[in-house]
N, C-alpha and C positions, 0 to 999 in steps of 0.2 A: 607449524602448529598442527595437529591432530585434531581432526574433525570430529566431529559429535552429532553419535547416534541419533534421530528423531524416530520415534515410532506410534505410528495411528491406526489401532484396531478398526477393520472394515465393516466384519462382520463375524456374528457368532454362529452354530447351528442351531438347531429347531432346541435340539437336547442340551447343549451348551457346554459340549462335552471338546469341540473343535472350533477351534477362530481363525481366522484369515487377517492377516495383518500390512500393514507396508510398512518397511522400513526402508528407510534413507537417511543421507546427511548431506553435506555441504559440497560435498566432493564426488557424489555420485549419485545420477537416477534411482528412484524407487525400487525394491523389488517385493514381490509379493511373496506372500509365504504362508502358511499354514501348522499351526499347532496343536499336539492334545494339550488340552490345561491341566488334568490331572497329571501326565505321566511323563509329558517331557520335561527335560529339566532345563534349565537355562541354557539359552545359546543352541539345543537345539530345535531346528527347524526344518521343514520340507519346502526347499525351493521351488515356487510354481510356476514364477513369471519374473525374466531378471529383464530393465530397460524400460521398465513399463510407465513410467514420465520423463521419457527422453523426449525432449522437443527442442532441441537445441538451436537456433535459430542459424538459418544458411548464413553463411561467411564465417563464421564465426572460428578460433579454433578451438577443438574440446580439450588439447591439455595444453599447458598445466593446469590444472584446475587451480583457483587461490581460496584458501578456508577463509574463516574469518579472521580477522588480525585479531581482535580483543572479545570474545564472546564473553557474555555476561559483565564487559564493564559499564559503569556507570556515567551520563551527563552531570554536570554539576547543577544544580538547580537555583533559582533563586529563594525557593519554598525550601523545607527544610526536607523537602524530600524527592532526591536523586533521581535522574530518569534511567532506568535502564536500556542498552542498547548494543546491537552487533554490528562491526564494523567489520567488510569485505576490504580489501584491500590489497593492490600491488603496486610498488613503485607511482606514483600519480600525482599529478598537483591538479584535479578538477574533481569533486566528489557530487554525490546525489543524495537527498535524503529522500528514500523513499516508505511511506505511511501504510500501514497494514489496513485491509478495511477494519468492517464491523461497526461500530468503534472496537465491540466486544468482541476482541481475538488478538492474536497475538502472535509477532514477527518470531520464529521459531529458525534454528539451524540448520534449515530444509534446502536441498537441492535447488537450484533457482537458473532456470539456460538463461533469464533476461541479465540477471543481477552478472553470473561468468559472460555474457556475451560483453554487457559494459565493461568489466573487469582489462576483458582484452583487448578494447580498445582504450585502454587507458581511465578508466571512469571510477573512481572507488564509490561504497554504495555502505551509509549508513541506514539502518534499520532500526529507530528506537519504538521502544513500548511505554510511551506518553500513559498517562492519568488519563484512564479509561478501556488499557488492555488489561487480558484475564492474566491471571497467572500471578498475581503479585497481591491476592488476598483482594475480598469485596468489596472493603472500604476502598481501595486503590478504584480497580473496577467501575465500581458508581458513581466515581468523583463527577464522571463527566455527564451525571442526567441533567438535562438541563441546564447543560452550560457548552453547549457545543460552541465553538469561538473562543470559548472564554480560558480555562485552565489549560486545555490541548492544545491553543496559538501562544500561552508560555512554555509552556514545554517546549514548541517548536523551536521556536526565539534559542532558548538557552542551548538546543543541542546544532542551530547553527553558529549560533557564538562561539561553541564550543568545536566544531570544525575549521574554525576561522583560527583558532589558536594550533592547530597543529599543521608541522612546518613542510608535510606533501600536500599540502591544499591549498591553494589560489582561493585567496577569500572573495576572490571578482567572479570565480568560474564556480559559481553553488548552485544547481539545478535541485527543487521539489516536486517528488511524483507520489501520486497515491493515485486508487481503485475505490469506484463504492462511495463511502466514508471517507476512505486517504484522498480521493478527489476533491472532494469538501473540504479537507485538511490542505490539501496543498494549494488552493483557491483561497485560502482562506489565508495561507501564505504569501502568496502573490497577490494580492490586492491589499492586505492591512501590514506586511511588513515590507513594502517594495524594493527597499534597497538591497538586501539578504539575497536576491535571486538573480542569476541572468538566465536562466530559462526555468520554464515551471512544465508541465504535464498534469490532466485530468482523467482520468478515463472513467466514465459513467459515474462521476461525481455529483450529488447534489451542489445547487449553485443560490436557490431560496429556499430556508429556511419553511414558509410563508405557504410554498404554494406549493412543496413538497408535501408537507404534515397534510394540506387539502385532497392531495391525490390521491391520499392512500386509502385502501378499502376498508370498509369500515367493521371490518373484522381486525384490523391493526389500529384500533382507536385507542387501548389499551398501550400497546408498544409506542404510538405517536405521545402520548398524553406522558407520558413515563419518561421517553427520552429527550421530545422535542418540549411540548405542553400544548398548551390547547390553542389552534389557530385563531379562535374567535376572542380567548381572550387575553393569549398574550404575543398577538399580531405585532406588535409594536418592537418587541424585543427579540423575536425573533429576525425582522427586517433589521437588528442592529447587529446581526451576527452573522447575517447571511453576505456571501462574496460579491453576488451580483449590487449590492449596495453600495458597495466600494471599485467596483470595474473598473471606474476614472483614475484608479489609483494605479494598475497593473502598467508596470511599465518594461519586463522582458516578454520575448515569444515565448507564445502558451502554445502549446497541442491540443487537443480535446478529443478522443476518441468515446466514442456513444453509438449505442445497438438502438435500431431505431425501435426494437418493441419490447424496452425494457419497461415492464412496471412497477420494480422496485424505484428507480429512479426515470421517471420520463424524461424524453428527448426533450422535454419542454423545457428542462434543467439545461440542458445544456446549450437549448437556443438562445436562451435568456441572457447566459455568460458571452456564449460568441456573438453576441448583437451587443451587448454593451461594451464591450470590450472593442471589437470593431467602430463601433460609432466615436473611439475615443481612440482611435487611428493608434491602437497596439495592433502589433503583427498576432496573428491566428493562424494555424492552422486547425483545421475541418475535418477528421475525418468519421463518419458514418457508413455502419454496417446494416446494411438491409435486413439482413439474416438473423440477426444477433439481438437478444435480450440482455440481460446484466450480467455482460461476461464474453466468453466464446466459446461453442460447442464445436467448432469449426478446427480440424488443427491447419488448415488453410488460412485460416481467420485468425488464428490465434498468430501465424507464423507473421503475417500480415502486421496486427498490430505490435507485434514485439518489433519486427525490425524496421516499422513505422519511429519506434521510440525511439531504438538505438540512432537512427538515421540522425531524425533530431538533434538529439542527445550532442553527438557528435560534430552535428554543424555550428552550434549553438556554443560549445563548452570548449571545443579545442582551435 
């Protein structure tokens, strides 16, 4: 199948007469490029920088690359409205679903060395855009203020149900990984739907609900009160949607990678899930980056956590 262009403007000039842009797709690293807006015409462009998100992780091989198998099809839902989603895909019987953060953002047909590094070792990698990513109109979008747990763990539900129905997937071998948000989603996986998983993945995930909204500065009271609601007064329902509530229930190995000085999401999040989860004699693994806030600026760090995953991934699924 033919892959499909992604394109994200970087930047414009002062005059706004020239923009720098990245293109890519599913089948090859970034490159940058630069255009007049008035004068050129489509297609073309001044190549500035070709390679420039190659991060492919060691071992890995770079070809074949695999596209997606079905871009832009749809989950079946049990709402009357379908989840959209891209499936990676080669020969496989163990799949992944892995969660975009944000919530507000959206799993796009972008180059990915994690998603082709799983690819070849056997791993296929569903990518849905749940009730809550952009792209599919505002009402879609906002579904999920205030209901974190709630609309985006049916959605999950139905889009592993819906990998358990096709015939290169082991319905025993389903691993959930998300980032951010997708950390919270896939915790959120793994502890309120436990049979659905044999291995899960977190990385710099919220784990409460509770004591995240508390942490945050109080210039995001605004943002917390909108997405989460108010700690003080609806504490109570919060703690009923949050994973660490349910820990007792996680029964595959989890991963948990966390930057120790992130403050989007504090490390306190992730203490919280790896202690309860440990106290309730589930396997964990630990790993923490000194260095690192929400995310990795490190491509050492980055290489690290990726083939941290795969390694996993791998031990776990095959």
């Amino acid at each position: 199948m033919s892959s499909v262009v992604d394109t994200v403007v970087v930047e414009f000039t002062r005059d706004i007469t020239l923009y720098s842009a990245c293109l890519g797709h599913d089948l090859s690293t970034g490159k940058l490029v630069c255009a007049d807006v008035f004068r050129a015409e489509r297609g073309q462009w001044a190549k500035v920088h070709s390679g420039m998100l190659d991060l492919l992780v060691p071992g890995c091989a770079k070809d074949p690359f695999a596209p997606p198998g079905e871009p832009a099809a749809e989950v079946p839902e049990r709402s009357a409205d379908p989840v959209p989603r891209t499936a990676y895909r080669q020969p496989s019987q163990v799949g992944k679903m892995h969660i975009h953060g944000g919530p507000e953002s959206q799993a796009r047909p972008a180059y990915s060395a994690l998603f082709q590094c799983l690819l070849a070792n056997g791993i296929a990698v569903m990518a849905p855009n749940v009730r809550g990513s952009t792209g599919y109109g505002f009402a879609w979008q906002k579904r999920i203020y205030l209901d974190w747990g709630g609309v985006d763990l049916a959605d999950f539900e139905a889009g592993a149900e819906y990998l358990k129905t096709l015939d290169w997937i082991d319905p025993d071998r389903m691993a959930v990984m998300g980032q951010s948000y997708g950390g919270f989603a896939a915790l959120s996986c793994l502890t309120r739907l436990p049979d659905l998983w044999a291995a899960g993945i977190s990385l710099y995930g919220p784990a409460n609900l509770e004591t995240l909204a508390r942490s945050m500065p109080p210039g995001w009271a605004t943002t917390v009160a909108t997405m989460f609601g108010d700690p003080d007064k609806d504490a109570q329902r919060m703690q009923e949607r949050s994973p660490v509530t349910y820990a007792h229930q996680i029964s595959a190995p989890l991963l948990v990678i966390q930057g120790a000085n992130d403050r989007r999401v504090p490390k306190a999040e992730a203490d919280q899930i790896v202690a309860a989860a440990r106290a309730n004699h589930a396997e964990v693994d630990y790993l923490v980056f000194s260095d690192e806030g929400h995310g990795f600026t490190t491509r050492n760090n980055g290489i690290k956590a990726q083939t941290t995953v795969v390694d996993f991934l791998t031990k776990h699924l095959q």
